[in-house]
Every structure is written in structure tokens, then in C-alpha cells.
C-alpha positions as CSV (number, residue, x, y, z in Angstrom):
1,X,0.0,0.0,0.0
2,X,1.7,3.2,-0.9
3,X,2.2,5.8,1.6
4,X,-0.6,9.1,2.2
5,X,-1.2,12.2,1.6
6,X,-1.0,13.8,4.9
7,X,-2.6,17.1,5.5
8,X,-1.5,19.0,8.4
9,X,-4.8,21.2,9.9
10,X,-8.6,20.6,9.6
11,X,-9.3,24.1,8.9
12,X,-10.9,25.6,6.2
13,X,-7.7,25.2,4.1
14,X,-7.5,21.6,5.4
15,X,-11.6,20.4,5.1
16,X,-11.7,21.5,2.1
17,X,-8.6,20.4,0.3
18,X,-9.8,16.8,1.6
19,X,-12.8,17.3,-0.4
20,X,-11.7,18.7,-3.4
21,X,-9.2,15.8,-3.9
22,X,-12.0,12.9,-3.0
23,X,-14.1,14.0,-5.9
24,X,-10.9,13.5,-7.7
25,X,-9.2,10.4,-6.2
26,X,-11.3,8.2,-4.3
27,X,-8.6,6.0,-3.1
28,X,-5.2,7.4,-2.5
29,X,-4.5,7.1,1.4
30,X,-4.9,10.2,3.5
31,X,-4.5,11.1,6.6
32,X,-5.7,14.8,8.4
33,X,-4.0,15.7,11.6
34,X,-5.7,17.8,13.6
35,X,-4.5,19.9,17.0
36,X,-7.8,20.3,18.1
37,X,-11.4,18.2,18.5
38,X,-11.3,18.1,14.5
39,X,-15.3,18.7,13.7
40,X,-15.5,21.1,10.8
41,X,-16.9,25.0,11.3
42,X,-16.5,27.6,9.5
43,X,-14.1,29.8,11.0
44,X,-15.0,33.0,9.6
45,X,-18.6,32.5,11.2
46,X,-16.8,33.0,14.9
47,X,-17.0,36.9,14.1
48,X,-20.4,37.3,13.7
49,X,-21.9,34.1,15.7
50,X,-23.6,36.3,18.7
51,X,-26.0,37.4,16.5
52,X,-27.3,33.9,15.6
53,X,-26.8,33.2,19.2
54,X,-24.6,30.3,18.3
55,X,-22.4,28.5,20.6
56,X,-19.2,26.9,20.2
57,X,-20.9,23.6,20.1
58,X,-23.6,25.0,17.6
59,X,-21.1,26.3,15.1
60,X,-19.7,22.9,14.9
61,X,-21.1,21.1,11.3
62,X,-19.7,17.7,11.1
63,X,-18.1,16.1,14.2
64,X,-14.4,14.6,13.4
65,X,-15.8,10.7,12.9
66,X,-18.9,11.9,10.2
67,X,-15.9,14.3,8.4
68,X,-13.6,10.7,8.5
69,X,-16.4,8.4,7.1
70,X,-17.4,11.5,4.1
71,X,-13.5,11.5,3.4
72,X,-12.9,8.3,3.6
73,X,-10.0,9.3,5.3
74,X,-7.9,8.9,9.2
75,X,-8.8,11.6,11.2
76,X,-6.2,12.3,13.9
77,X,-7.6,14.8,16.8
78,X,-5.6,16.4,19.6
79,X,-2.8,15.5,17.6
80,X,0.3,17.8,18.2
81,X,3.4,17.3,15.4
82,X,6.6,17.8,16.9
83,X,8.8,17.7,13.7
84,X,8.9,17.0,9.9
85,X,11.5,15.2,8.0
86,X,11.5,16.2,4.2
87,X,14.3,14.0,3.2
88,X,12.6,10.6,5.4
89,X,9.0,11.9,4.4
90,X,8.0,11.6,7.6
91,X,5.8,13.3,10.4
92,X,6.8,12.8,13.8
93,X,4.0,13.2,16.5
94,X,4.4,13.8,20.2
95,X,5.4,10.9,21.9
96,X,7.1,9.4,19.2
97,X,4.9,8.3,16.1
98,X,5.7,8.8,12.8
99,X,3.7,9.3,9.9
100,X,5.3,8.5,6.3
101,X,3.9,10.8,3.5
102,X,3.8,10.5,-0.1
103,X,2.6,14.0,0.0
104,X,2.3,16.3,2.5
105,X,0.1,19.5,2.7
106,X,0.6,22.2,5.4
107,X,-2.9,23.9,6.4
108,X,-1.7,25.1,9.4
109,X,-3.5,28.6,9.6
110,X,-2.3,31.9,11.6
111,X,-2.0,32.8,15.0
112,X,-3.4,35.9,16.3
113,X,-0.3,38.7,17.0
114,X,0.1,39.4,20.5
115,X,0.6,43.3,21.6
116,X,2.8,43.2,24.1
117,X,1.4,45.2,27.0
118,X,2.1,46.2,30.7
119,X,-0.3,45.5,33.7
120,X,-1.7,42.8,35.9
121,X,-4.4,42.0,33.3
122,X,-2.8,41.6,30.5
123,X,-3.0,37.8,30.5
124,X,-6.5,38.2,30.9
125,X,-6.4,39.7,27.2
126,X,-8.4,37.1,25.1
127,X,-8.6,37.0,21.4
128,X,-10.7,34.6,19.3
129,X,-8.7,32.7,16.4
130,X,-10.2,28.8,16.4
131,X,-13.5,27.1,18.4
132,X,-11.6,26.9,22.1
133,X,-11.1,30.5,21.4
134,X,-15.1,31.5,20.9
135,X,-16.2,29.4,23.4
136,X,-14.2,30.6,26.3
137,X,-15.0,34.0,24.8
138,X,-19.0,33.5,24.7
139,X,-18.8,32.0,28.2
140,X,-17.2,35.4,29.6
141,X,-19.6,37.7,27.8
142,X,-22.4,37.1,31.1
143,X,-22.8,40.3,32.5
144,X,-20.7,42.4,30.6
145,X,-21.8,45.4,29.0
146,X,-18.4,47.5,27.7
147,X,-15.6,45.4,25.8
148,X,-12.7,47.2,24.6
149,X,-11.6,45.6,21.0
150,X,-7.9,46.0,20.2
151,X,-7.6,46.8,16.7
152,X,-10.0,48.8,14.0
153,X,-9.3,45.9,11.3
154,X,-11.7,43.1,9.0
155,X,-12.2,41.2,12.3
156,X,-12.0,44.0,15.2
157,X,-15.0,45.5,12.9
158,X,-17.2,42.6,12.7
159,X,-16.3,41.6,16.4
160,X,-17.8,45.2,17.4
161,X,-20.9,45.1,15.1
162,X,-21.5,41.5,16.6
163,X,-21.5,42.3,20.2
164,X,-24.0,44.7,19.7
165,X,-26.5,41.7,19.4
166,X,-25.9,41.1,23.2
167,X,-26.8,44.5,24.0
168,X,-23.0,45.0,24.8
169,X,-21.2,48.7,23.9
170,X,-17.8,48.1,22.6
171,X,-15.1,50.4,22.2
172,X,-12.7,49.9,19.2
173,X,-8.7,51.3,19.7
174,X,-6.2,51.5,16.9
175,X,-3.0,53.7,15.9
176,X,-4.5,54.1,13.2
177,X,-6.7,57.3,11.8
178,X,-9.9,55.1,10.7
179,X,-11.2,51.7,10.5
180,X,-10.0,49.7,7.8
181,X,-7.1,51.6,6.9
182,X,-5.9,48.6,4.7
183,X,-8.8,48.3,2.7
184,X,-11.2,50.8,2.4
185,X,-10.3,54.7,1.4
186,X,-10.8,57.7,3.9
187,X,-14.3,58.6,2.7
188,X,-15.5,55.1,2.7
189,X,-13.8,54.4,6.2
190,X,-15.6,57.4,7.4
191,X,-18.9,56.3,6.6
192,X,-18.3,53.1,7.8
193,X,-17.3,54.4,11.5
194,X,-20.5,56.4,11.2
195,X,-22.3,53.6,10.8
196,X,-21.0,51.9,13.3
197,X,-20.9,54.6,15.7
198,X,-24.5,55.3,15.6
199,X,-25.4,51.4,16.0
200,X,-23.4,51.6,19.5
201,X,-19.7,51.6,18.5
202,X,-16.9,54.1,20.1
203,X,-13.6,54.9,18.7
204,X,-10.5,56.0,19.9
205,X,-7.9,56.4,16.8
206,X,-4.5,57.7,16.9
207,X,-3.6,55.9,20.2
208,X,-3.3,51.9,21.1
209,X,-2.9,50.2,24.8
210,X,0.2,50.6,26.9
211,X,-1.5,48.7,29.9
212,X,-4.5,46.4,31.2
213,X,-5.1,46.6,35.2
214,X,-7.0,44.6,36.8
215,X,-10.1,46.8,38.4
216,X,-12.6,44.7,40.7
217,X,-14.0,42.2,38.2
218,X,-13.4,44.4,35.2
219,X,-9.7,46.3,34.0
220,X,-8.8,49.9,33.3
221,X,-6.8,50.2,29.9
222,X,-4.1,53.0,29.9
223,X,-4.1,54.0,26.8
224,X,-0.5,56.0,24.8
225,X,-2.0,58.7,24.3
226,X,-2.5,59.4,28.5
227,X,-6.3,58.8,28.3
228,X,-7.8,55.7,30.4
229,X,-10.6,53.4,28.9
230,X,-13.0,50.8,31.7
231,X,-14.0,47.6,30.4
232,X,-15.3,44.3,31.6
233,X,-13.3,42.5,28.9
234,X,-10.5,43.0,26.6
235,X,-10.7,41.5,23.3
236,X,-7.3,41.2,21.0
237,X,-8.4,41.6,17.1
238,X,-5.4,43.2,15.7
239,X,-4.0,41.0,13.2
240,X,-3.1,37.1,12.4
241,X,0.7,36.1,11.8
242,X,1.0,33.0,9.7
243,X,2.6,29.7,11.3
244,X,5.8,28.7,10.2
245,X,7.5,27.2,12.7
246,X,7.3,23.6,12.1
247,X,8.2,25.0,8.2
248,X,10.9,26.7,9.5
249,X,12.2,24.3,11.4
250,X,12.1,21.4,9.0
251,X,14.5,23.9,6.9
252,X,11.5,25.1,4.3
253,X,11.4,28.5,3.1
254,X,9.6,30.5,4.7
255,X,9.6,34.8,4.4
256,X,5.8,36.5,6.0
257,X,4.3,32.3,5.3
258,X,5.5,29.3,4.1
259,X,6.6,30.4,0.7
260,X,5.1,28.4,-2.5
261,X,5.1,28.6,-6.1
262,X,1.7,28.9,-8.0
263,X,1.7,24.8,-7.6
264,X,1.1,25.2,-3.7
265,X,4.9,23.6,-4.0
266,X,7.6,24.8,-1.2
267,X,10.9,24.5,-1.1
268,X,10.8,20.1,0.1
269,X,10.0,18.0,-2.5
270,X,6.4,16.8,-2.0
271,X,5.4,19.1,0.6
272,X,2.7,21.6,-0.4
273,X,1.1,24.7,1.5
274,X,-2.1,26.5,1.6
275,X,-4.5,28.9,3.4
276,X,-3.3,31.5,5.8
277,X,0.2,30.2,6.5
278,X,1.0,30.1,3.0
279,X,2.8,33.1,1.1
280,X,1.6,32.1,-2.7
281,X,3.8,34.0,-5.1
282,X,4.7,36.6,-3.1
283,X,1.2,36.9,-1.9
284,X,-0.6,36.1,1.9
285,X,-4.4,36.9,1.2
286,X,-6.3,35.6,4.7
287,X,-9.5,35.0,3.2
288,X,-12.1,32.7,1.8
289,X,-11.8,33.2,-1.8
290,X,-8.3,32.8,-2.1
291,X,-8.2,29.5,0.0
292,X,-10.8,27.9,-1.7
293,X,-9.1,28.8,-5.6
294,X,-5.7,27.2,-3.7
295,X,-7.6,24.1,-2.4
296,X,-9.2,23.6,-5.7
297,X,-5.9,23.8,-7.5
298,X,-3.9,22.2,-5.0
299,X,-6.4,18.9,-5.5
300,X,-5.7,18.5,-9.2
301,X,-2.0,18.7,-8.7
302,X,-2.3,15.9,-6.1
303,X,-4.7,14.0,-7.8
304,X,-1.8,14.6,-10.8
305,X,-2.4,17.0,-12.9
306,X,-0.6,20.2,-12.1
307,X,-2.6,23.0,-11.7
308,X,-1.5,26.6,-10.8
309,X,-3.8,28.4,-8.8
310,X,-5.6,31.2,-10.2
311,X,-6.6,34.3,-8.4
312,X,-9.3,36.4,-10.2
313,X,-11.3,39.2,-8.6
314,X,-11.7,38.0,-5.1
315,X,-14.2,40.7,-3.4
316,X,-13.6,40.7,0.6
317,X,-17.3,40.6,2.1
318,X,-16.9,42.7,6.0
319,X,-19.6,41.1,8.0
320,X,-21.0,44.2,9.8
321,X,-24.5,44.7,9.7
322,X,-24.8,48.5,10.7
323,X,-22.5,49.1,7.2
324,X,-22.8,46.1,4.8
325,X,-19.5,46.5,3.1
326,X,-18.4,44.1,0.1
327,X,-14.3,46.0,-0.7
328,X,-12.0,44.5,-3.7
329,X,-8.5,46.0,-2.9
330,X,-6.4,47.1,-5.6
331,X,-3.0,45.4,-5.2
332,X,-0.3,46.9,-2.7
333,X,1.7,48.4,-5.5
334,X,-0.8,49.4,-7.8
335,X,-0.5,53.0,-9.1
336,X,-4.0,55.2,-9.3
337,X,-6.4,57.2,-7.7
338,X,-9.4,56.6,-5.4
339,X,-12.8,58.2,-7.0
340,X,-15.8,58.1,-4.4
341,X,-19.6,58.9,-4.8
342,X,-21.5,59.1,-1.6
343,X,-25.4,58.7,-1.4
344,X,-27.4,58.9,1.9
345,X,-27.6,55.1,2.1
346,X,-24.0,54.3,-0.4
347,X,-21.0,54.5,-0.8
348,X,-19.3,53.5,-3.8
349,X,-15.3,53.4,-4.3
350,X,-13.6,52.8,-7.4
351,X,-9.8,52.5,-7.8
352,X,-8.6,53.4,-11.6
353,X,-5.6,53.5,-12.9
354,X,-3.6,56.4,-14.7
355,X,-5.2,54.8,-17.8
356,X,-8.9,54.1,-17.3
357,X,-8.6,50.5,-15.7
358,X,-10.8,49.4,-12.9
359,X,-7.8,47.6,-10.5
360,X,-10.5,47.8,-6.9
361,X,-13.5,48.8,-5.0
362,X,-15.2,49.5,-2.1
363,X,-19.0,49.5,-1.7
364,X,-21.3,50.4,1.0
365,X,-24.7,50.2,1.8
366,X,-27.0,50.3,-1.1
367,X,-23.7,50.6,-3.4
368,X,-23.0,46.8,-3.0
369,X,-25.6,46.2,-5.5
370,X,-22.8,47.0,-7.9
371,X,-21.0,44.1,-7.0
372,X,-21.7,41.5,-9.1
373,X,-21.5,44.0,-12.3
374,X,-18.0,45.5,-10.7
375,X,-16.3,42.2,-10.7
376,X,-15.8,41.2,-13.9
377,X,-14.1,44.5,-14.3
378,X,-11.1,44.0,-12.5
379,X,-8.3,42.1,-13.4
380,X,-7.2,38.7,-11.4
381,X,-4.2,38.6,-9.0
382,X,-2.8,35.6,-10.5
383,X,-4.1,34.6,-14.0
């Protein structure tokens, strides 16, 4: 029997890899090694599952032994890798049992940065990057009615419109000037901190946290800018750094992710990466879109055919409610100009070129009607 295809991670990335590649190859081995309870959920649903007053156990889909029989595959939970060895092809699991691979694909996701702050409650910090995460989160929201959110980004957003489903007033820091700084333009950040700001969010830009106290059963933040800021809870959002450890250390390339061709190939023979630890061409994109174009690529290679993945127009949709927000961001180095039309219910955001091409958006409110006519527009990432 010839060796499997091992896939590290049962996230997104991981799930649906697996599936892509069944409808493919029925019968190659494979293996998925999990580091947690392995039952699949959709991870982007943790920012916005107070409104649909789900719980960590509700969010979960498939438990690990239903995802195992669909798959047809081993499921390994609570499984922790301790090393790689490209040249054995081998995985080597805590306590000593290794894993031979004829492939092996690393979905091992991002961890959430850490700030690094002063005060007795800065352990108390939480932030919410995987199902343990929500759940101790939900299960501390009982009585609380002000949450500080660290970071004005995608998810610090959608955290703060979602907490306003439990009643709960959250105020959103950042050293930035506006929300979204990455993706949206001023006016269209603007109006989206309107929007939020009248549903019940607070602000405080140009500043960030020095230090969390502990204060009775709540904490004082002392903010950089000499102000002070009471909360029940403190809630980390302000960014995700992609693991590469085990890549590193296994001597595979890595730079900002675990760096890959348009093949999902790294720098071992046979070992393949995807989804947010992966830096594909040059590019770490930490969103649906992206992993499911990887995934779908990533299967036909395995299955053999190789297949570079393709990145078209991948519009980011911002789950907040109080502003629905759909944004296509031009690339980093593109060279153009922001033009912006605002309605009393819109906005829309187009980013041209010097000559006439549409290279990203932003749309707000009534403007994301436009979406679906916008997109064909703009030209893919990686074509």
C-alpha cells in the first residue's frame, strides 16, 4: 500500500482540500492531523456568531468521525506534530509516532499577534482565532456590557458590530486614523465608523494600549495617548501572523508564510502549502476566496495534474450589519487614484488606474448592488 497524503490542519484550508481531492481520487491514502477536537466549522462564522446566538458547540457542522467516514480518510484529533523530516518523508507526532507521506500539505493557519502590554491584566487579554477561542470568549460575555476591542481591522470590525446583538457597547482602539485603513479609502472608512458609531460603537484612533489593570472584576486600559478606557473584557483583534515554525524548522522556506510557487509547491519536495500560512507568489491573502481557488488547484496537482492556482477578482465581504460592506482592494503596489460617490444610504469606491482601468473597490450600503457588475471589471491577481 503506498504511503498518504498527509494534511497538516482541519481548517478551512485543510476540510476542504480533503474534499476537493475525493471528488478526484477516491482511493489514495490520507491522513488529516488535527491539534484540536477536529469537527468542521466555519471559522469566519466566529466573528459574527452572537447574533445567531450560536455557541461553540452549535457552530460545529460535522463532528471529526462523520468528516472521516465523508472523506474516507484517518482523522487524527488532539494530535500535536513535533517535527517534519522532508528527506525521510516523515511526520513525527508527540510521543514518538511517525507518519510516512507520499505528499504532504501544510494547512496550518495563523495565529493571532500578540501586543505586548504592561499591567496585571494583560494575561486576561483574550482574542478569538479557532473554536476553544469563541467558546471561552462566549462563556465570559455574562454580565458584561463594555468590551474594549484592540484593533479597527476586518475582524475588530465585525467583532464590534457583533457584540451589539448582546446588548454590549464596545469600544474599538487603533493607531491608526480610521477603520480599515488597509482596505477601504478615507471617505468610505468614514462612513463606515458612522455607521457603526451610531449602532453603539466608540472609537478612539491615533492611540493603542500601553496597559490592562485589573479593576474589581473588570480592567482599566491605559491608553498612549494618557487617556484611560474601563472595560469588563478585553478583546485582542489586531491582526493574524502565519505559522511557520514547524516549516521553518524542518528547513523550508519561509519569508511572512510558508513560501510556495503557484503549484502550492515549497521548497521540500512533496510538501505543499495552503490557506493562511501560506505566502503564494509573493502573496498572503487571509480569506475565503483565495483558500478555496488554492484548495481547488492544490487537489488536481495531487490528484496529478498540475494545476497553478488562479486568483481572479476575489471581493472581501466585511460582516458588519450596521454598514454592509463588500471591498476588492487594488494590489499593494498598484499606481492610481481613489474616485468616491457618496449617497445617503452608499457609498461607492472605485480605484482606476492612470489609464482608465478598474484595479479595486469599495461598496457600502445600497452601493453593494454593484458588486456583481464590478467584478468582472477587474483584473485577477494571478491569472
Amino acid at each position: 500500500m503506498s504511503h498518504p497524503i498527509v494534511i497538516l490542519g482541519t481548517g478551512l484550508a485543510g476540510f476542504t482540500l480533503a474534499r476537493e481531492l475525493r471528488k478526484l481520487d477516491t482511493t489514495t491514502p490520507l491522513v488529516i492531523v488535527s491539534r484540536d477536537q477536529a469537527g468542521f466549522y466555519s471559522k469566519p462564522m466566529l466573528s459574527n456568531a452572537l447574533a445567531g446566538k450560536k455557541t461553540a458547540a452549535s457552530l460545529v457542522m460535522k463532528p471529526a468521525e462523520k468528516m472521516a467516514a465523508e472523506l474516507n480518510a484517518t482523522l487524527r484529533a488532539n494530535a500535536v506534530v513535533a517535527r517534519i523530516d522532508t528527506a525521510a518523508q516523515v511526520v513525527e507526532l508527540d510521543g514518538g509516532e511517525a507518519i510516512a507521506y507520499r505528499d504532504l500539505v501544510l494547512a496550518l493557519g495563523a495565529d493571532p499577534i500578540r501586543v505586548p502590554l504592561a499591567g496585571d491584566g494583560a494575561d486576561d487579554v483574550l482574542s478569538v482565532n479557532d473554536l476553544d477561542d469563541y467558546a471561552r470568549f462566549a462563556d465570559r460575555l455574562d454580565g458584561v456590557q463594555r468590551v474594549a476591542i484592540l484593533g479597527a481591522g476586518l475582524i475588530g470590525c465585525e467583532f464590534a458590530n457583533d457584540l451589539l446583538a448582546r446588548g454590549i457597547a464596545p469600544t474599538v482602539i487603533d493607531l491608526a486614523p480610521r477603520a480599515l485603513p488597509r482596505l477601504l479609502p478615507e471617505q468610505a472608512s468614514t462612513r463606515l465608523r458612522e455607521k457603526l458609531e451610531a449602532a453603539g460603537v466608540g472609537f478612539r484612533f491615533n492611540t493603542s494600549v500601553a496597559a490592562v489593570q485589573r479593576d474589581g472584576s473588570g480592567f482599566t486600559l491605559t491608553l498612549k495617548d494618557g487617556g484611560t478606557l474601563a472595560a469588563d473584557l478585553v478583546l485582542s483583534a489586531v491582526g493574524l501572523r502565519p505559522r511557520t515554525g514547524l516549516a521553518h524548522a524542518a528547513g523550508i522556506t519561509t519569508n511572512r508564510g510558508i513560501v510556495t510557487n503557484r503549484l502550492l509547491a515549497t521548497s521540500a519536495a512533496n510538501v505543499h502549502a495552503l490557506g493562511d500560512c501560506a505566502e503564494v507568489d509573493g502573496h498572503t491573502l487571509p480569506y475565503v476566496m483565495p483558500i478555496m481557488q488554492q484548495a481547488r488547484a492544490l487537489a488536481a496537482t495531487l490528484a496529478g495534474k498540475p494545476t497553478p492556482v488562479v486568483y481572479p477578482a476575489m471581493p472581501v465581504i466585511v460582516k458588519t450589519p450596521a454598514c454592509p460592506t463588500v471591498v476588492c482592494p487594488p494590489p499593494l503596489d498598484a499606481s492610481g487614484a481613489w474616485t468616491v460617490t457618496l449617497s445617503d444610504d452608499g457609498c461607492d469606491a472605485r480605484f482606476h488606474s492612470g489609464d482608465g482601468q478598474l484595479l479595486g473597490f469599495a461598496l457600502l450600503g445600497s452601493a453593494t448592488a454593484q458588486r456583481q457588475a464590478l467584478v468582472p471589471q477587474v483584473p485577477g491577481l494571478l491569472v
